[in-house]
N, C-alpha and C positions, 0 to 999 in steps of 0.2 A: 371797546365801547363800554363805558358804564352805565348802570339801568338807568339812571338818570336821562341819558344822552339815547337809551335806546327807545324808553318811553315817548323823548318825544321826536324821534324819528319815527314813530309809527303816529304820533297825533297829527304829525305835519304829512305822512306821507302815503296813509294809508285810511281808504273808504271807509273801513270797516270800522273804524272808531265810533264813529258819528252812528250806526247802528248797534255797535255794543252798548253805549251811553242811554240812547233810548229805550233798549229791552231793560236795563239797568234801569234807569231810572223808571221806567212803569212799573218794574219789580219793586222798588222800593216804593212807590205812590200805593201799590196795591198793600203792600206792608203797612204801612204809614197808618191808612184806612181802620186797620183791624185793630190798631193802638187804642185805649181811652181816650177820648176830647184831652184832656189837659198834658195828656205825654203826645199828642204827635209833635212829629217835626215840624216846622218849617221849611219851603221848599230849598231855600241854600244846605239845610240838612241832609236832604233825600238828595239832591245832587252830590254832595262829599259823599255821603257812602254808595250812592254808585259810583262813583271814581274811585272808588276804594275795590270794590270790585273789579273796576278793571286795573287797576294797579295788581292785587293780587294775583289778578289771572295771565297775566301778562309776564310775571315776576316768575312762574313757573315755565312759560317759555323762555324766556332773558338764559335760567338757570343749566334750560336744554341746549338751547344753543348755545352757551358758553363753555361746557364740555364736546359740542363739536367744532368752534370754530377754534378755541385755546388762542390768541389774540387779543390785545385792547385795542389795534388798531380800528379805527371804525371803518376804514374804506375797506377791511376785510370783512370786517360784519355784513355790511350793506352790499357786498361779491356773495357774501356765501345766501344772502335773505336771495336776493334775484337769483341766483342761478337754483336755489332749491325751490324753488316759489315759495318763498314760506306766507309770502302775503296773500297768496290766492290761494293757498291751503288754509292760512288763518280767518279769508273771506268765509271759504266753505264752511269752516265752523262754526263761525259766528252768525250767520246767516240759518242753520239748523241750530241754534242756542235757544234753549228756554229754559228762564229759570223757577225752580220749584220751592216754595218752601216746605 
């Protein structure tokens, strides 16, 4: 599976996105705030770099379990995510996530 492919196996297959994106994306609105009137973003701004956010954060598990699964097949990927729960380990994280600047 390439992170491409693994990304969006988790946008399509996993709850936990839709709350990463929102802690994300407040993170960045609270960010955005503390900027000068003439440098904030606009809101398609604040939305890319939370997705940036979770691309990166994601890109470091992708990198974990591609040294345990060794593999590109994907139906091996998606054997070893379910039998290790890594989705309901990655709920649990993300659900205690807060970001600090």
């Amino acid at each position: 599976m390439t992170y491409k492919e693994f990304l969006t196996y988790l946008e399509e297959n996993f709850d936990g996105y839709e709350i990463f994106m929102q802690k994300a994306i407040d993170f960045q609105q609270e960010k955005n705030k503390n900027r000068p009137a003439k440098k904030r973003w606009d809101e398609t701004k604040v939305e890319k770099a939370a997705y940036e956010m979770w691309k990166q954060g994601m890109q470091t598990l992708y990198n974990n379990l591609k040294t345990q699964i060794k593999s590109a097949i994907s139906y091996k990927w998606t054997e070893y995510i379910v039998q290790h729960e890594v989705l309901e380990n990655l709920q649990d994280t993300i659900a205690d996530l807060n970001f600090i600047e």
